[in-house]
LOLUM-597361 format. One line per 3 residues: their letters; for each residue x, y, z of N, C-alpha, C. Coordinates in Angstrom, 2 decimals. Example, Ala and Ser with C-alpha at 12.3 -4.5 7.8 and 13.67 -1.06 7.14 Angstrom:
// LOLUM-597361
as	13.19 -5.69 7.80 12.30 -4.50 7.80 13.20 -3.30 7.80 ~ 12.85 -2.25 7.08 13.67 -1.06 7.14 12.90 0.03 7.87
END
This chain:
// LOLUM-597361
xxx	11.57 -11.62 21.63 10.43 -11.15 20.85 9.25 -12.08 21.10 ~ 8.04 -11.65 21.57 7.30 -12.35 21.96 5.99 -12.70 20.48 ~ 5.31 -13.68 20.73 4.67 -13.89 19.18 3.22 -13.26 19.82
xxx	2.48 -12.40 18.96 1.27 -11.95 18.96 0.29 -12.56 19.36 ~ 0.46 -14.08 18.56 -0.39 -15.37 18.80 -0.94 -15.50 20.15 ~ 0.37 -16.00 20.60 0.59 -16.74 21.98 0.50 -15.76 23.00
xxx	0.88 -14.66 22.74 0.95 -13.58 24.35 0.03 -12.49 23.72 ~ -1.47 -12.73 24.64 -2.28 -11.57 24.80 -1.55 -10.14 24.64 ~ -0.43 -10.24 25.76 -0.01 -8.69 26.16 0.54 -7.73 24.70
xxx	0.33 -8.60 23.76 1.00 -8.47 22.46 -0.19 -7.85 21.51 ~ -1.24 -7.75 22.20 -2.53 -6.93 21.22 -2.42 -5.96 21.02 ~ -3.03 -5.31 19.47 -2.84 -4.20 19.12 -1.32 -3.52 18.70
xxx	-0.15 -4.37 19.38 1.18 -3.79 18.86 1.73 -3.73 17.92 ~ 2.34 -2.76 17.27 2.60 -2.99 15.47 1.51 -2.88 14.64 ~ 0.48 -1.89 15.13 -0.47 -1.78 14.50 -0.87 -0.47 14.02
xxx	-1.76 0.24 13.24 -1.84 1.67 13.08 -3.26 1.84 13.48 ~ -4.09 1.94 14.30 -4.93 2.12 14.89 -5.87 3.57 14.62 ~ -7.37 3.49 13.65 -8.30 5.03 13.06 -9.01 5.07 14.45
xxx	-9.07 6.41 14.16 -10.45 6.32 15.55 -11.14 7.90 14.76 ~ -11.97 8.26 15.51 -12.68 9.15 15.09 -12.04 10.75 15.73 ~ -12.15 11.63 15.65 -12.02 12.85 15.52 -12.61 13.07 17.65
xxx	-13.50 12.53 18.01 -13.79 12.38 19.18 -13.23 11.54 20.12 ~ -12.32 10.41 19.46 -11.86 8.92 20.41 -12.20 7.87 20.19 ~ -13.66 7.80 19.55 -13.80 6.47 19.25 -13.26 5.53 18.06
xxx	-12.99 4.34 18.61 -12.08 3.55 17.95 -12.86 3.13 17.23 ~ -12.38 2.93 15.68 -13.10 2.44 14.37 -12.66 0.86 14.00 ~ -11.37 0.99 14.23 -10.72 -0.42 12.86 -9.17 -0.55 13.30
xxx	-8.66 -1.31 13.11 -6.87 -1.68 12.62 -6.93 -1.28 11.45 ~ -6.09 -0.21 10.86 -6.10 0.39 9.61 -5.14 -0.29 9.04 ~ -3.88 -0.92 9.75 -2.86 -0.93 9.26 -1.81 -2.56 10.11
xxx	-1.57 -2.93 9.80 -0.56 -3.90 11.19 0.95 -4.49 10.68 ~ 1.40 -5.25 11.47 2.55 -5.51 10.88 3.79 -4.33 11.01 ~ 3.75 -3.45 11.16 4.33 -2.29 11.60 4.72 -2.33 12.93
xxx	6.26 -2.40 12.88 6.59 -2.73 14.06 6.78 -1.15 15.03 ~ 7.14 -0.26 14.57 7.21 0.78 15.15 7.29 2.25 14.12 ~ 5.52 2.62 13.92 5.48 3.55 12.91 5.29 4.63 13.61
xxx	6.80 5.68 13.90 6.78 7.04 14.70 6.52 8.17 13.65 ~ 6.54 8.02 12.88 6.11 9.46 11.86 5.05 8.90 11.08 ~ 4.13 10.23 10.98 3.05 9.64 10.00 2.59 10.87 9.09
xxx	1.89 11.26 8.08 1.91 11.64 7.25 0.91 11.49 6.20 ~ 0.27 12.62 5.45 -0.42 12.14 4.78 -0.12 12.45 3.17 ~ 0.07 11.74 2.12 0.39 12.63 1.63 -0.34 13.42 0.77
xxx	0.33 14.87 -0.27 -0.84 15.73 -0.38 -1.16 15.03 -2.05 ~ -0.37 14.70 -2.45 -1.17 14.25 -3.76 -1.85 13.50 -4.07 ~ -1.75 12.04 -3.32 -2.70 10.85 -2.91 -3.60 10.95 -2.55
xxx	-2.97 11.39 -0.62 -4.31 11.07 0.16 -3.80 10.31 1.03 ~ -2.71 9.52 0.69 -2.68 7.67 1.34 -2.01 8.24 3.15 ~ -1.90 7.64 3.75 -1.29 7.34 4.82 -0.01 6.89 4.71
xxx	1.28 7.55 4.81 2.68 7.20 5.22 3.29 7.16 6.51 ~ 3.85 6.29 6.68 4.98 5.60 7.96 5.91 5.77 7.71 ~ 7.01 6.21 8.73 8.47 5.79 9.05 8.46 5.58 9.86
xxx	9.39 4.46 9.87 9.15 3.07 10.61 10.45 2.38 11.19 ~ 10.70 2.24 12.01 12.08 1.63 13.11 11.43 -0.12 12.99 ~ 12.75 -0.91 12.30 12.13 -2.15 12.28 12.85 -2.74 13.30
xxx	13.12 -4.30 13.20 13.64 -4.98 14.59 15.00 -4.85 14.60 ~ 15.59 -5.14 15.88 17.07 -5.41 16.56 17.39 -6.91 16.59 ~ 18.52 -6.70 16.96 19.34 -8.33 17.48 19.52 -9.24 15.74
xxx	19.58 -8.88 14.89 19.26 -9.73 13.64 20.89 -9.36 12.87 ~ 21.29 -8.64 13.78 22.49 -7.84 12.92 23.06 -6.83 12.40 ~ 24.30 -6.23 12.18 24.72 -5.36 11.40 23.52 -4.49 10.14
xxx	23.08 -5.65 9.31 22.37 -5.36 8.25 21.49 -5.66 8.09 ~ 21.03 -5.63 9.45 19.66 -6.33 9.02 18.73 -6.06 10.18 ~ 17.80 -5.14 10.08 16.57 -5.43 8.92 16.73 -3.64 8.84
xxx	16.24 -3.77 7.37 16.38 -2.04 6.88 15.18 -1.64 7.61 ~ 15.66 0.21 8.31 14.35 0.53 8.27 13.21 1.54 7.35 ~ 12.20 1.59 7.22 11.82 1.76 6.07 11.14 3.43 6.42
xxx	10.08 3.99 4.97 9.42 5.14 4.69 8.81 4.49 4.04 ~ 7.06 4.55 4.35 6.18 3.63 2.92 4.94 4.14 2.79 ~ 4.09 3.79 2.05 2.90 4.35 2.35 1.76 3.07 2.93
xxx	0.90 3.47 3.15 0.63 2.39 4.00 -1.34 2.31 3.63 ~ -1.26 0.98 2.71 -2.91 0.89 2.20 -3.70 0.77 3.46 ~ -4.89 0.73 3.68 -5.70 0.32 4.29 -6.11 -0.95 4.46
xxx	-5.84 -1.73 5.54 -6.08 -3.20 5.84 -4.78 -3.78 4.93 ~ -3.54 -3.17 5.03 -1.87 -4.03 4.66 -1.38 -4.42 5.98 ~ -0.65 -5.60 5.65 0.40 -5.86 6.79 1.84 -6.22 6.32
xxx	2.38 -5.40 7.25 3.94 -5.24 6.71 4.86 -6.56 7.51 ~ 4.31 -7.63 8.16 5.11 -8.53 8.69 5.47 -8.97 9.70 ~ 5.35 -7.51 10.47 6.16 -8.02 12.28 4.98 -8.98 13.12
xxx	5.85 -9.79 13.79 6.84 -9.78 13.83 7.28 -10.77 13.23 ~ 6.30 -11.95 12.26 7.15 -13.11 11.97 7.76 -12.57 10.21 ~ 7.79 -11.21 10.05 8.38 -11.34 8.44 9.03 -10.08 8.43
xxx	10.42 -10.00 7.69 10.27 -8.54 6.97 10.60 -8.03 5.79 ~ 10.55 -7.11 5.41 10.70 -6.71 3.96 9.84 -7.65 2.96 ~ 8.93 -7.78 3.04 7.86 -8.67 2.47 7.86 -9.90 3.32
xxx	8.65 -11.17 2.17 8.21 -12.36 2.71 9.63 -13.04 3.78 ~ 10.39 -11.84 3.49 11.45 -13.08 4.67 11.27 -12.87 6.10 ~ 10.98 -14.55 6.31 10.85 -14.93 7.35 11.62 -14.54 8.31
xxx	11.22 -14.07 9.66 12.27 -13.93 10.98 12.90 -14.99 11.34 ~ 13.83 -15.47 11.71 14.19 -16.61 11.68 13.98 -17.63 13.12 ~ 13.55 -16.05 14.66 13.44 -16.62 15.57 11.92 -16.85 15.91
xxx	10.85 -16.81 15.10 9.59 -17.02 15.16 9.33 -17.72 13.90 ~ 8.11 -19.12 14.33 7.68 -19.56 13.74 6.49 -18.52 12.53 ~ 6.01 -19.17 11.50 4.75 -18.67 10.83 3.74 -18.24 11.90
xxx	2.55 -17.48 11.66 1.57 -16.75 12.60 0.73 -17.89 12.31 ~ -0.53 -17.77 13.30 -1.42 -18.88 13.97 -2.84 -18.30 12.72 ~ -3.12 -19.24 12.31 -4.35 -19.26 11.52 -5.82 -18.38 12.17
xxx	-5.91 -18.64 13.13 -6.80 -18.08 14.10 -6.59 -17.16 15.17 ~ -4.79 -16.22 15.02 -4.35 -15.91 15.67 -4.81 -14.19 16.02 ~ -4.25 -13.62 17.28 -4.44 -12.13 16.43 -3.73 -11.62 15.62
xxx	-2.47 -12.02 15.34 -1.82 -11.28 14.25 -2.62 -11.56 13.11 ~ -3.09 -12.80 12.44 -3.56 -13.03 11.39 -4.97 -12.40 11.18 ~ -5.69 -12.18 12.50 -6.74 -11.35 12.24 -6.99 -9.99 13.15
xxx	-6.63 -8.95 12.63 -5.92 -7.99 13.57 -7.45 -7.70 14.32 ~ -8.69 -7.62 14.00 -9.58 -7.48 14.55 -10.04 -8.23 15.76 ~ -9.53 -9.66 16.03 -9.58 -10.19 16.91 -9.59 -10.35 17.97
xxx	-10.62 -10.47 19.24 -10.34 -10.54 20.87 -9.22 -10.81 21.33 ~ -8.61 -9.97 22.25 -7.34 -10.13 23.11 -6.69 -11.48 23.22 ~ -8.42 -12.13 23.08 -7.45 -13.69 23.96 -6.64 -14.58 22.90
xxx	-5.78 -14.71 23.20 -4.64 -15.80 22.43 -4.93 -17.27 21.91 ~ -5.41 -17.65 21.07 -5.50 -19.50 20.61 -4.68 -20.06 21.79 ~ -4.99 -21.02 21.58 -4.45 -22.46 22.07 -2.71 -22.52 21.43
xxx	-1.63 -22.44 21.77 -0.62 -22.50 21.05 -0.19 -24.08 20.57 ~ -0.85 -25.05 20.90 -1.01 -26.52 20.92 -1.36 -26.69 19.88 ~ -2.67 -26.12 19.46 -3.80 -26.45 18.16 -3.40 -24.92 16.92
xxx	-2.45 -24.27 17.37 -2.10 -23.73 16.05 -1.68 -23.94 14.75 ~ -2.55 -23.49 13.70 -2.81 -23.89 12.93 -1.63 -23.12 12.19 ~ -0.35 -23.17 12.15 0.43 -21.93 11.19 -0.28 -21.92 9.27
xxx	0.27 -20.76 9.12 -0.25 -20.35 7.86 0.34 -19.13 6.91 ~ 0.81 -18.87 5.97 1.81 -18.08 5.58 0.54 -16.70 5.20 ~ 1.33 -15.77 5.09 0.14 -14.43 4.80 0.42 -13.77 3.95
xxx	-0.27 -12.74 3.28 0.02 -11.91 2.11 0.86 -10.48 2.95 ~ 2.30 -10.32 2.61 2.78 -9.31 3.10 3.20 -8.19 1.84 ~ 3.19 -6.91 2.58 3.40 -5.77 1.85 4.81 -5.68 1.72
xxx	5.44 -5.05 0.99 7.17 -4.41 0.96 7.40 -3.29 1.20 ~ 7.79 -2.48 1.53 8.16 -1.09 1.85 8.39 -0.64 0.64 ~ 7.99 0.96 0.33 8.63 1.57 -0.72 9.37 2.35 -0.57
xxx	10.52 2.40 0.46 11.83 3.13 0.39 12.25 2.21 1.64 ~ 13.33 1.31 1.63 14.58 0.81 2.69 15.00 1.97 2.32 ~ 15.80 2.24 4.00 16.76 2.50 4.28 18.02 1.98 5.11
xxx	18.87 2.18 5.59 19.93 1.21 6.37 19.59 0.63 7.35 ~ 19.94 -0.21 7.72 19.66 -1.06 8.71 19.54 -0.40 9.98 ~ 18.96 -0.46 11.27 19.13 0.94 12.55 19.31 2.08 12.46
xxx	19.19 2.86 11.41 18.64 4.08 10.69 18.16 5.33 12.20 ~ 16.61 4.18 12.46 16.20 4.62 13.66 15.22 6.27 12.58 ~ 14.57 5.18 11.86 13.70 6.52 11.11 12.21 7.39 11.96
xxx	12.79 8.63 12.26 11.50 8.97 13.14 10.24 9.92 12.67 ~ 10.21 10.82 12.72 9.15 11.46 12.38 9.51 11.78 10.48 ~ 7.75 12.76 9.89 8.27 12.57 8.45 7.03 13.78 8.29
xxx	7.58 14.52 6.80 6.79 15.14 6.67 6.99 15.71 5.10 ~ 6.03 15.76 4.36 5.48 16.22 2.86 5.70 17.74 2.96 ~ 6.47 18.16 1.46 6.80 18.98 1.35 5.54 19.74 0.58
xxx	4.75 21.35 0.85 3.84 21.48 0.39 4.68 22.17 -1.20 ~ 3.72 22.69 -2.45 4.00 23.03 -3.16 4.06 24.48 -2.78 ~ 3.51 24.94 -2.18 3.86 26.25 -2.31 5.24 26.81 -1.38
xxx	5.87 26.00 -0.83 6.88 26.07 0.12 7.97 27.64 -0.82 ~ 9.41 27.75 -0.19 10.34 28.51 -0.88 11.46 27.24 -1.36 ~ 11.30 26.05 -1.33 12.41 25.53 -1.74 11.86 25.30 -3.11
xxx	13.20 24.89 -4.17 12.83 24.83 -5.65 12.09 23.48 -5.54 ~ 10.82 24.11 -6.63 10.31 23.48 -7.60 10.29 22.11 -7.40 ~ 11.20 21.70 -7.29 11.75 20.05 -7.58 11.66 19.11 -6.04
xxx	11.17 19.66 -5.24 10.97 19.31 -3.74 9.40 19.24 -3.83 ~ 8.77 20.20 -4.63 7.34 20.02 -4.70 6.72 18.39 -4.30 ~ 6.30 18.05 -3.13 5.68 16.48 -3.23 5.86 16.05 -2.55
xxx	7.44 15.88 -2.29 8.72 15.18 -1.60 8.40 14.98 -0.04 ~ 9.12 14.00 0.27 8.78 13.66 1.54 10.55 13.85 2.28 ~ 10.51 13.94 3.49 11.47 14.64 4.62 11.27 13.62 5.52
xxx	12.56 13.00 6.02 12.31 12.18 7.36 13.35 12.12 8.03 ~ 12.81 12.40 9.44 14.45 12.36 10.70 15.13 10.98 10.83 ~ 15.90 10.93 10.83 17.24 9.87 11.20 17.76 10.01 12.15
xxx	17.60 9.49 13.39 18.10 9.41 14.57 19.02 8.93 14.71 ~ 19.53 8.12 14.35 20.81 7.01 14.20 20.93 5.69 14.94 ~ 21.74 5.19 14.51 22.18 3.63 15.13 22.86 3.74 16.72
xxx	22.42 3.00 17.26 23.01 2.94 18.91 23.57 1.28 18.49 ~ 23.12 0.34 18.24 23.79 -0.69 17.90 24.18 -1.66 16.40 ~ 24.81 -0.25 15.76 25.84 -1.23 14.68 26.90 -0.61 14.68
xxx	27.93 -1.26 14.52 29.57 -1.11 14.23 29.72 0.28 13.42 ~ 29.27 0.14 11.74 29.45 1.47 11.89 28.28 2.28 11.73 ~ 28.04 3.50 12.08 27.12 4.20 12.69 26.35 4.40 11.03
xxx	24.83 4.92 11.33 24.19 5.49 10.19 23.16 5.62 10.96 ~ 22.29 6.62 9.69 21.64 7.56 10.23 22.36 9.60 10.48 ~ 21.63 10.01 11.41 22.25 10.95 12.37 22.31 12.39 11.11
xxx	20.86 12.50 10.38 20.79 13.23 9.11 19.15 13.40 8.95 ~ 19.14 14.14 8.39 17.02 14.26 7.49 17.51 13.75 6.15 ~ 16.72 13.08 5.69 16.84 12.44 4.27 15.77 13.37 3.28
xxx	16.02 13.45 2.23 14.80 13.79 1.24 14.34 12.20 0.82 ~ 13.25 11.90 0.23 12.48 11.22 -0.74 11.95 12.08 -1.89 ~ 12.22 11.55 -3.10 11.87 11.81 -4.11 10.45 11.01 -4.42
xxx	9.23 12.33 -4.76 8.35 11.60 -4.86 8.01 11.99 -6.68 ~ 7.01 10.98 -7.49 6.86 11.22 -8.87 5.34 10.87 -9.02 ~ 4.41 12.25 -8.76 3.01 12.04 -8.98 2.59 11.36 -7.72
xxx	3.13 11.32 -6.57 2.81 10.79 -5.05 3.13 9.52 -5.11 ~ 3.86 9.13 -5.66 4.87 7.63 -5.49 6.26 7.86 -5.67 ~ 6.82 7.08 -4.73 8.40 7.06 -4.37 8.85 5.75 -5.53
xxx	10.45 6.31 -5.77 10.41 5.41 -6.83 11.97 4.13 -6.06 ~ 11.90 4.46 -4.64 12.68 3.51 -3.62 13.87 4.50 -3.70 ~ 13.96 5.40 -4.33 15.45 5.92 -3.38 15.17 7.07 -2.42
xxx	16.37 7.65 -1.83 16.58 8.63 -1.17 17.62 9.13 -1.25 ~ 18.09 10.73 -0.49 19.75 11.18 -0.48 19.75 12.00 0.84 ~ 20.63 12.40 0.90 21.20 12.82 2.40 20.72 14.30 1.90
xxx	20.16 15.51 2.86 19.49 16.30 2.86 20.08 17.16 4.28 ~ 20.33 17.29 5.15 21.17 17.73 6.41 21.67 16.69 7.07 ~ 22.75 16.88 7.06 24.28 16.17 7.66 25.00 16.94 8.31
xxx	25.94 16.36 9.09 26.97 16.85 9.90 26.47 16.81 11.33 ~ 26.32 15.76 11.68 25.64 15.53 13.17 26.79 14.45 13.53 ~ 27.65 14.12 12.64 28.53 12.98 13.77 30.18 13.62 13.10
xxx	30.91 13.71 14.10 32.42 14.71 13.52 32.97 13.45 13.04 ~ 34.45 13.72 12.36 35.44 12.78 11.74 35.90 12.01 12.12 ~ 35.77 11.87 14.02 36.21 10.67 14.60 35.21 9.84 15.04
xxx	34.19 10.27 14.54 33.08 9.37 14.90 32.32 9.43 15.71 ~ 32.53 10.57 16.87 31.67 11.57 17.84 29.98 12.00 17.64 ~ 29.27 11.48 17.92 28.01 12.01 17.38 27.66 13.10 18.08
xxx	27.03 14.26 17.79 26.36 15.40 18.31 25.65 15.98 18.41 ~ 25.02 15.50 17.50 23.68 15.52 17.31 22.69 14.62 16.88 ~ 21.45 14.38 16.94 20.47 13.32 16.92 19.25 13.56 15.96
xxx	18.73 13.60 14.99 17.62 14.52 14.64 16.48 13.71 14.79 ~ 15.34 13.93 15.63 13.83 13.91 15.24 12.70 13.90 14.84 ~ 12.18 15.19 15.02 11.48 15.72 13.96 11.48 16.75 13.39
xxx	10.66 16.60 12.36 10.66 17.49 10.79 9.53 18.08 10.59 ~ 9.86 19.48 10.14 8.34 19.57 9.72 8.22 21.44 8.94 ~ 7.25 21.61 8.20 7.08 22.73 7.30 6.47 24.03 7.65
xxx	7.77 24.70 7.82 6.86 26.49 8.74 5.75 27.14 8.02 ~ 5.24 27.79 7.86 4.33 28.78 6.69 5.29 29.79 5.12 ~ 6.42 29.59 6.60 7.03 30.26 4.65 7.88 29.11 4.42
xxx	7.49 28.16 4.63 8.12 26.80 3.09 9.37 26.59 3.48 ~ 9.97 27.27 4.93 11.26 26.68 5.30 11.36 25.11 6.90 ~ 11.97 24.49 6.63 12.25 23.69 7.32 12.71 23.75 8.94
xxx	11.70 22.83 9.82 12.16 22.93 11.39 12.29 21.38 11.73 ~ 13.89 21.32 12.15 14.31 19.98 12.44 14.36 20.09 14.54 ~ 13.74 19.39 15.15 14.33 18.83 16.19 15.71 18.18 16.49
xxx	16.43 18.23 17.27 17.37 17.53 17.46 17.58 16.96 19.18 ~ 17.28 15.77 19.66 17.88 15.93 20.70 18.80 15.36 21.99 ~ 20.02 15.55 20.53 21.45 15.34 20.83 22.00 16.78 21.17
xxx	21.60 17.55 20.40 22.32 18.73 21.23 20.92 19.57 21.59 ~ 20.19 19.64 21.77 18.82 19.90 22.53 18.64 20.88 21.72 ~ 18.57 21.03 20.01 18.62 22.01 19.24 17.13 22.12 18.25
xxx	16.90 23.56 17.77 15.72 23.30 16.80 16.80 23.85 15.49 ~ 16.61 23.30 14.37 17.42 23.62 13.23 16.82 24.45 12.27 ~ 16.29 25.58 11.85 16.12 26.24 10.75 17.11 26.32 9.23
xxx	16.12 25.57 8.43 16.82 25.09 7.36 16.19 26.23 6.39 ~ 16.42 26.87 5.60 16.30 27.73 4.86 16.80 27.83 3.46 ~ 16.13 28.14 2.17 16.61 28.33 1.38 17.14 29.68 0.35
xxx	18.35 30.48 0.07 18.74 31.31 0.22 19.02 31.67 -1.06 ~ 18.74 30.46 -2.15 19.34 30.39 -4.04 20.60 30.11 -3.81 ~ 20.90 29.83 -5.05 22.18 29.41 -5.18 23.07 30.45 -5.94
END
């Protein structure tokens, strides 16, 4: 893992990047985000949401990956923090004058000699999920959809799954429960059955997202499938 600081080639990464409607680049909206593949807006807020694939090599359990919403000018940590303030253990604190510490900053890298380390104000995620999850795309459920009532808000996100932990997770779409456009940190399993009883996976899911009549289209591509999820009453 290379530090932002010290290696130029490290600009702009983990970042959420506005630009205008034409191309032109405005601002770092967002940083610290090590890999935000779904994005989202949501409809009751407004705010900007991520799901987000955090780092490898740290372990079995570690580091969850998350679903959050994401303020304007927050940083979520990468690469020297996660889940707020814990420290990575294989990178020092970020450089006072560094680009991570000032995401606006010219390409070129400080002096790694005369770095000044310095601890920073980090954000927390508002929904962990398991560790290599592998959370990808995401998408807000509208109110006028056909599913009940109680989905009204809610947020949907693909689970690709774990390629490196022992035992597997992921390999499902999750719901989020949202209350007035805030998540209150949980989630539940929402389509399953992508890995059989011996542990065979077969499917992979992607992305998510809301047809015109309020039913659900999942990507998958473990078995190179589109999923129509539908609701039929009970």
């Amino acid at each position: 893992m290379d530090d932002p600081d010290t290696h130029a080639g490290e600009f702009h990464r983990a970042d959420v990047l506005a630009y205008t409607p034409e191309g032109k680049f405005l601002e770092v909206y967002a940083y610290g985000l090590r890999n935000c593949v779904g994005e989202a807006i949501n409809p009751v807020t407004g705010m900007l949401w991520c799901s987000t694939n955090e780092r490898d090599n740290l372990g079995n359990h570690l580091v969850p990956d998350y679903v959050t919403s994401v303020p304007e000018g927050s940083f979520f940590g990468w690469p020297w923090y996660y889940m707020g303030g814990h420290p990575d253990p294989r990178l020092p604190q970020p450089c006072a004058d560094g680009t991570g510490a000032n995401p606006q900053a010219a390409t070129e890298s400080p002096d790694p000699k005369s770095c000044k380390r310095v601890d920073m104000a980090k954000m927390t995620p508002d929904v962990l999920v398991q560790p290599h999850m592998a959370s990808l795309e995401m998408t807000f459920y509208p109110d006028s959809g056909e599913f009940p009532k109680q989905y009204d808000g809610d947020a949907f996100a693909a689970e690709h799954g774990s390629w490196n932990r022992a035992n597997r997770a992921g390999y499902e779409v999750i719901h989020i429960p949202m209350h007035n456009g805030k998540a209150d940190g949980s989630y539940e399993d929402f389509l399953t059955g992508f890995v059989t009883a011996d542990g065979q996976v077969w499917g992979r899911p992607v992305g998510v997202t809301v047809g015109k009549d309020g039913s659900l289209f999942v990507t998958d591509d473990g078995s190179r499938s589109v999923w129509h999820v539908t609701y039929v009453g009970k």
